[in-house]
C-alpha positions in Angstrom: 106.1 95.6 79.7 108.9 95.4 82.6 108.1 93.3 85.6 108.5 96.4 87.4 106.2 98.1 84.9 103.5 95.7 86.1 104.3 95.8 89.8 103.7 99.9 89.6 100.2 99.2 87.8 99.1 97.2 90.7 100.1 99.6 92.9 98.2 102.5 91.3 95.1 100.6 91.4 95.9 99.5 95.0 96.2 103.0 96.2 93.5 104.3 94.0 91.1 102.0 95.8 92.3 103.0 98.8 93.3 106.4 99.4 92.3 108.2 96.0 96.0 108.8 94.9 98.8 107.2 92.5 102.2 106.3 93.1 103.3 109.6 91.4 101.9 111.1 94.4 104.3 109.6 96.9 107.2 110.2 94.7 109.7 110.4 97.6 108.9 106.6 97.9 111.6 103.9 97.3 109.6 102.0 94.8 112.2 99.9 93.3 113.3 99.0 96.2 109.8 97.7 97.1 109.9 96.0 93.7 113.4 94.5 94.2 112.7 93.5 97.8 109.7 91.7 96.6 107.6 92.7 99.2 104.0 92.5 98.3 102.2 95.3 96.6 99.4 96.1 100.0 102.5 96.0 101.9 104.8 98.3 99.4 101.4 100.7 99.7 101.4 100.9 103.5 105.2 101.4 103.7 104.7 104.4 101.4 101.8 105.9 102.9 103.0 105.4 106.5 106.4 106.4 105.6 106.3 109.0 102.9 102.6 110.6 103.3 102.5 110.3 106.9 99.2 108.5 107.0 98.7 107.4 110.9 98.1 103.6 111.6 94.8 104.0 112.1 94.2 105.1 109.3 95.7 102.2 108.0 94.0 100.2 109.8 91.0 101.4 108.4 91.4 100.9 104.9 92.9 97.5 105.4 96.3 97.8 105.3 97.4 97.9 108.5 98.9 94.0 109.1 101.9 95.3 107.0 103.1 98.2 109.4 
């Protein structure tokens, strides 16, 4: 298993946990990017659903992942 492999895991289960959804769901999303920009995976999640689900901050804020927007 890829590096990158692993890093999309942890991002299913982060937004899983949070928001009920999978990275599949936010397809638009620059993933690899995320990955090769090694940004953490709470904060690769927040960009996403800020930026590609349009999931206001407070929102965010409420399911703890609003210190990365």
């Amino acid at each position: 298993m890829s590096n990158f492999d692993s890093f999309m895991k942890e991002v299913d289960t982060c937004l899983l946990s949070k928001v009920g959804m999978a990275a599949n769901d936010l397809s638009d999303a620059p993933w690899f990017d995320y990955f090769t920009d090694e940004l953490e995976i709470e904060a690769a999640c927040a960009y996403a659903l800020y930026d590609y689900n349009d999931i206001p901050f407070e929102t965010l804020v409420n399911i703890g992942l609003g210190d990365y927007i």
